[in-house]
C-alpha positions in Angstrom: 55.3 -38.4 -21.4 57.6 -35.3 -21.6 54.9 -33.7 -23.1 53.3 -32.7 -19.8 53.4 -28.8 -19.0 54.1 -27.9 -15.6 53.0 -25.0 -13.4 56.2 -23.0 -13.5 56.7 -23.3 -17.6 54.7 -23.3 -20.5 51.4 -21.7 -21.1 49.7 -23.3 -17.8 51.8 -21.5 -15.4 51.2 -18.1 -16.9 47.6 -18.2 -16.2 47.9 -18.3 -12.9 48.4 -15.3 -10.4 49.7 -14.7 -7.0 48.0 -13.0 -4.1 51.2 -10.6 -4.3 50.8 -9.7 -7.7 47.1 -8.6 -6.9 48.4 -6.9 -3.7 50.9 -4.9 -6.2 47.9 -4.0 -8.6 45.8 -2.9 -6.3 48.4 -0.9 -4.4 49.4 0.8 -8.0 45.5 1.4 -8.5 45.2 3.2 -5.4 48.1 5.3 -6.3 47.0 6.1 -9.6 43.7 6.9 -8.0 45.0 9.1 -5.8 47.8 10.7 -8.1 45.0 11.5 -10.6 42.9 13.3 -7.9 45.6 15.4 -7.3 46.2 16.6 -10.5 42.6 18.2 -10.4 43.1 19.4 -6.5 40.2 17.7 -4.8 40.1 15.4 -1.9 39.5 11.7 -3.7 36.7 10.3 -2.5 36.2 7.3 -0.4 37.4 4.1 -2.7 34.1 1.3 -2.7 34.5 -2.2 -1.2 35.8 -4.4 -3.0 33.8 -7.2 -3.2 34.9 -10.2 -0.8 35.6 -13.6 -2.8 32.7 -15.8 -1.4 33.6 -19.7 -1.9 30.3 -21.2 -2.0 29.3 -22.6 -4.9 26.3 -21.1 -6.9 23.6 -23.2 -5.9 24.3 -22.5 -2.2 24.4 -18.4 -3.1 21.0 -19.1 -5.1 19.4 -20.6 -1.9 20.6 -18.5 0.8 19.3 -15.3 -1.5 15.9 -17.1 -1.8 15.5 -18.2 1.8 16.0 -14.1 2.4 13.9 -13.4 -0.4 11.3 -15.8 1.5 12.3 -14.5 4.9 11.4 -10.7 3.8 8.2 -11.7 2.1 6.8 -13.6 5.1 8.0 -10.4 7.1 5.7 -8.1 5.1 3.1 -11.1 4.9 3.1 -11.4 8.9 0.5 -8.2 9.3 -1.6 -9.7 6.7 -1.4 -13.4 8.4 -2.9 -11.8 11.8 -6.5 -10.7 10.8 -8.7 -13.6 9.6 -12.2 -13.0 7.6 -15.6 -13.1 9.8 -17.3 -15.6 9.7 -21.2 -15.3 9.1 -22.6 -15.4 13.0 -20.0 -12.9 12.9 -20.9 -10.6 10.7 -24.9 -11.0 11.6 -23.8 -9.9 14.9 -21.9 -7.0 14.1 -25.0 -6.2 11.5 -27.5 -6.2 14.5 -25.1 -4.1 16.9 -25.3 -1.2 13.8 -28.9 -1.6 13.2 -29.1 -1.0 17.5 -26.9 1.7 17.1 -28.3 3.6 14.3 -31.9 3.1 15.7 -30.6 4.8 18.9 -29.1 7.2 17.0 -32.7 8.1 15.1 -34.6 8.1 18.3 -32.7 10.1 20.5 -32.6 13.3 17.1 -36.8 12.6 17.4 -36.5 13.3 20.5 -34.0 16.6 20.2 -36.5 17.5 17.5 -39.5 17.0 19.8 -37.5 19.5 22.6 -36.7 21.8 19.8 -40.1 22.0 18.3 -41.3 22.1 22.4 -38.3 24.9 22.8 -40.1 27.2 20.3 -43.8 27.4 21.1 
């Protein structure tokens, strides 16, 4: 039972690191960022977040993406969802309101053409 490798010695301890060892690297990052942008003389531009840790496991990231996956395509669909196809009394209707139109529409140039034709003699 000695055997057993504990956190602070051995091979299992040294794969572990602190939050203040990060803290440290990323504060030496920043400074050789910064140190390397003044060697050239420009203004260093503005350092990208660092992503945040998110705890959730994979299968909860996989389903929130797809519910806003989902949630964006029934956005787009929403338009499309509004306007349903006629129906066939429908479209008979709407055929016969044309045809009424269009025959107004031929009498009423006869009838131009008549005055015209009356216009000239």
């Amino acid at each position: 039972m000695e055997d057993i490798p504990s956190l602070s010695s051995g091979s299992v301890g040294s794969r572990f690191v602190s939050q203040n060892d990060l803290d440290e690297a990323k504060k030496k990052r920043d400074e050789q960022w910064k140190a390397a942008y003044a060697r050239l003389g420009q203004e260093p531009p503005e350092r990208p977040q660092e992503d945040v840790y998110d705890g959730r496991s994979l299968a909860e990231k996989l389903a929130s993406n797809k519910a806003a996956q989902q949630e964006e395509w029934e956005q787009k669909m929403k338009l499309s969802n509004q306007f349903r196809s006629l129906e066939e009394d429908e479209v008979v209707f709407l055929d016969s309101v044309r045809e009424e139109q269009l025959e107004e529409e031929r009498k009423r140039k006869e009838r131009d053409g008549e005055e015209v034709r009356g216009f000239r003699e």
